[in-house]
Every structure is written in C-alpha cells, then in structure tokens.
C-alpha positions as CSV (number, residue, x, y, z in Angstrom):
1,X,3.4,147.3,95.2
2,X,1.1,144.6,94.7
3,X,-0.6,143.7,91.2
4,X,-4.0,143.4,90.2
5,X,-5.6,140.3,90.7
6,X,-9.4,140.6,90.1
7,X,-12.0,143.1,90.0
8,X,-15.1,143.6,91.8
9,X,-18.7,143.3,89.8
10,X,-21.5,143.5,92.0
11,X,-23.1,143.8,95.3
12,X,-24.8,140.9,95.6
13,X,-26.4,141.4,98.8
14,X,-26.1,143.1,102.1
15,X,-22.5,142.6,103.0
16,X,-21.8,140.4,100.5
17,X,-19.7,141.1,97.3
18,X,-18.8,139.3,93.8
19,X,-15.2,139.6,92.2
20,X,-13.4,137.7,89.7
21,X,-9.7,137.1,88.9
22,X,-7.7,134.0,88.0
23,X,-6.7,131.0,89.9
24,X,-3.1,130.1,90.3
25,X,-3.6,127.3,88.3
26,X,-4.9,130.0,85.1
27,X,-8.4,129.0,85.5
28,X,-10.9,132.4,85.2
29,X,-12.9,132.0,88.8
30,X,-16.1,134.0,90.3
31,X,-16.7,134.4,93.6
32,X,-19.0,135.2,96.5
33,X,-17.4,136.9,99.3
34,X,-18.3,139.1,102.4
35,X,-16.0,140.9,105.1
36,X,-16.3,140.1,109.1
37,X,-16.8,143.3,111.5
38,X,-12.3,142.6,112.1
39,X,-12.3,143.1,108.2
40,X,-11.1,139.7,107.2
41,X,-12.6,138.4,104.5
42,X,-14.5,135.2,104.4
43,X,-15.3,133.4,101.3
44,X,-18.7,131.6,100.6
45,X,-18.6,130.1,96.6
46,X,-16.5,129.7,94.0
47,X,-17.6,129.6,90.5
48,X,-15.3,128.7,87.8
49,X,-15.9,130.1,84.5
C-alpha cells in the first residue's frame, strides 16, 4: 500500500489539475498538472511554497 503524498485542490482548467505534497528534499511544493488520453501524467509548473 502506498502512502499519501499530496492532495488535490482545484481544477484549474479543462484538463488541468492543481495538487500539493512535499518534495523529497521536505520543501512544501504546488503544482500544475494534466493527464494525456494514455493516462500518464504530464507536469507543467511547480510552485514552491
């Protein structure tokens, strides 16, 4: 079973989705992500916060 990483806040846009979590280094992160019609998921920003 795997842990809980992140969560998801918003729907940004069509398609596209916001989540946060924590980087490995510790550092709190945002970021701006969508999934491709294979359902990979392709990143497009990165906030720290």
């Amino acid at each position: 079973m795997g842990s809980r990483i992140g969560e998801f806040r918003r729907k940004v846009a069509l398609g596209q989705y916001e989540l946060t979590g924590h980087a490995k280094d510790g550092r709190r992160i945002r970021l701006i992500c969508r999934l491709t019609e294979l359902g990979r998921l392709r990143i497009i920003t990165v906030f720290e916060e």
